[in-house]
C-alpha positions as CSV (number, residue, x, y, z in Angstrom):
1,X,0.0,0.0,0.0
2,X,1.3,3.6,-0.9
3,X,1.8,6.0,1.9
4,X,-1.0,7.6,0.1
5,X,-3.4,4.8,1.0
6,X,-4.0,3.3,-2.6
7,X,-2.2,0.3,-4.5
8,X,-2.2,-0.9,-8.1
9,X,-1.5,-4.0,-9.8
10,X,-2.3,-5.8,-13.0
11,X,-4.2,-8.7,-12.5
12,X,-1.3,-10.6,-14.3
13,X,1.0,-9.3,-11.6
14,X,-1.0,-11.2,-8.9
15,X,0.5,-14.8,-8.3
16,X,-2.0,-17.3,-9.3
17,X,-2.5,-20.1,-7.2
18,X,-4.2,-23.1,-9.7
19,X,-6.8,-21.6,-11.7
20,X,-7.6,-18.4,-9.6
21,X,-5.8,-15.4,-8.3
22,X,-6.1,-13.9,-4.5
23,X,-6.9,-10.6,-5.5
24,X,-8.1,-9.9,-1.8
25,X,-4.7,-11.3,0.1
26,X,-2.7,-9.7,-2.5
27,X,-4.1,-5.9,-1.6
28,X,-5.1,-6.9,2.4
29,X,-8.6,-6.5,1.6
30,X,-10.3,-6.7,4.7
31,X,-14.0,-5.3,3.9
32,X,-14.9,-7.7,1.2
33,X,-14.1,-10.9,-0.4
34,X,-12.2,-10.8,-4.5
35,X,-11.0,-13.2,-6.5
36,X,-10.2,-13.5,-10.0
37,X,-10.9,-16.8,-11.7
38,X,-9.3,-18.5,-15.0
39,X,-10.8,-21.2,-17.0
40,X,-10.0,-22.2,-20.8
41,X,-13.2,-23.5,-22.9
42,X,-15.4,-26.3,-21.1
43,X,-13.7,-25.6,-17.8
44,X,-15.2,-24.1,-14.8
45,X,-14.2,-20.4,-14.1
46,X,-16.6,-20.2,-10.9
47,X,-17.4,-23.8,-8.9
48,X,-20.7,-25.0,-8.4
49,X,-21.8,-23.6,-5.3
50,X,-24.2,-21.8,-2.6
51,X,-23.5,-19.5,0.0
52,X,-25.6,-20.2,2.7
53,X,-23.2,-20.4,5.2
54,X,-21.5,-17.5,4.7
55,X,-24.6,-15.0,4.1
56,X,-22.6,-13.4,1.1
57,X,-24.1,-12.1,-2.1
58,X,-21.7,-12.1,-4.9
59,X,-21.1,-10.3,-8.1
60,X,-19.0,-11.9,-11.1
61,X,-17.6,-9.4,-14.0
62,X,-16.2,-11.2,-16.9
63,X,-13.2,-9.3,-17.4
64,X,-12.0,-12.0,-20.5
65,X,-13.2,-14.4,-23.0
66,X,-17.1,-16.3,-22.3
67,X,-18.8,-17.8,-19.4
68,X,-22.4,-19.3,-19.3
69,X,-23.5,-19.0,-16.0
70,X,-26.2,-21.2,-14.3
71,X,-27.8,-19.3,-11.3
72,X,-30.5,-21.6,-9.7
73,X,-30.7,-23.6,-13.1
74,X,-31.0,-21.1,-15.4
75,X,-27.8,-20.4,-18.0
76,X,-27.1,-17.0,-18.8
77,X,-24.2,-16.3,-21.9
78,X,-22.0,-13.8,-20.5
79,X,-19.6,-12.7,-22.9
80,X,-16.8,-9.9,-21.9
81,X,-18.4,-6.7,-19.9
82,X,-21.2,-9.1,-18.8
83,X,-22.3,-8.9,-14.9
84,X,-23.7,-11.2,-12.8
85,X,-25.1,-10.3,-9.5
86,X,-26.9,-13.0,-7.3
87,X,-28.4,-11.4,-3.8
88,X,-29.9,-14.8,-2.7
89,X,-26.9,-16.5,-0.7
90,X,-28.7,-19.6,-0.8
91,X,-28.8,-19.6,-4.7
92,X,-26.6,-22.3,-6.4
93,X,-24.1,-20.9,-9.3
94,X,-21.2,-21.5,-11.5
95,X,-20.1,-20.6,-14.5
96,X,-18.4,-22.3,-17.4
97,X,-15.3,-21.3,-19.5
98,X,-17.1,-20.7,-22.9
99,X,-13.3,-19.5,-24.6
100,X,-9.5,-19.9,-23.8
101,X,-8.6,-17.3,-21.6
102,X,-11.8,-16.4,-19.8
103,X,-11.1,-14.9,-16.6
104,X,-13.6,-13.8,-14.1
105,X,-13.2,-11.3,-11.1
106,X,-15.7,-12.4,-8.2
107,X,-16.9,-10.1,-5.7
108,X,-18.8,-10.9,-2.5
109,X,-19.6,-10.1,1.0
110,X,-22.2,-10.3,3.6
111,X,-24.6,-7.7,3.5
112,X,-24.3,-4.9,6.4
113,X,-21.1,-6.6,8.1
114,X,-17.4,-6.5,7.4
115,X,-15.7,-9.1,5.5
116,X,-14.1,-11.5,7.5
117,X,-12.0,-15.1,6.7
118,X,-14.2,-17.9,7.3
């Protein structure tokens, strides 16, 4: 962090770990979970999953490449500059890699409390 209280990085910069990048560790985030996930064609960019136990709604920006996204069991094409909010914490998601390269930054966090570990 600057002395000025802001950072930059390239999201290549960030050290991936697998197919995903800890976008929050590598900043110190501490209000809110975001990751960045990578996935070539037929592979998954977000896991199946719900977030019941964490409370958190999450938002997904395609930054790169194609996803479809299933949200409850409904698929939504998201190409590049496509956003996908889900409120419902108990709603099951995922998205595929549609293209090589697709990367998606993940944002989430429990609504009215600070982001914490789990």
């Amino acid at each position: 962090m600057s002395e000025q209280g802001w950072s930059i990085a390239r999201l290549d910069e960030i050290e991936r770990i697998g197919d995903w990048a800890p976008v929050r560790a590598h900043f110190g985030i501490e209000a809110f979970g975001v990751n960045a996930w990578y996935g070539d064609e037929g592979a998954a960019v977000i896991p199946e999953h719900e977030e019941s136990p964490s409370g958190h709604e999450e938002l997904y920006v395609v930054i790169a490449g194609r996803a479809t996204f299933t949200v409850n069991g409904e698929e939504v094409d998201a190409p590049t500059g496509t956003i996908v909010f889900v409120r419902d914490p108990a709603a099951q998601r995922g998205a595929k890699a549609q293209e090589a390269g697709t990367t998606v930054l993940a944002v989430g966090g429990e609504p009215g409390k600070a982001y914490a570990l789990r």
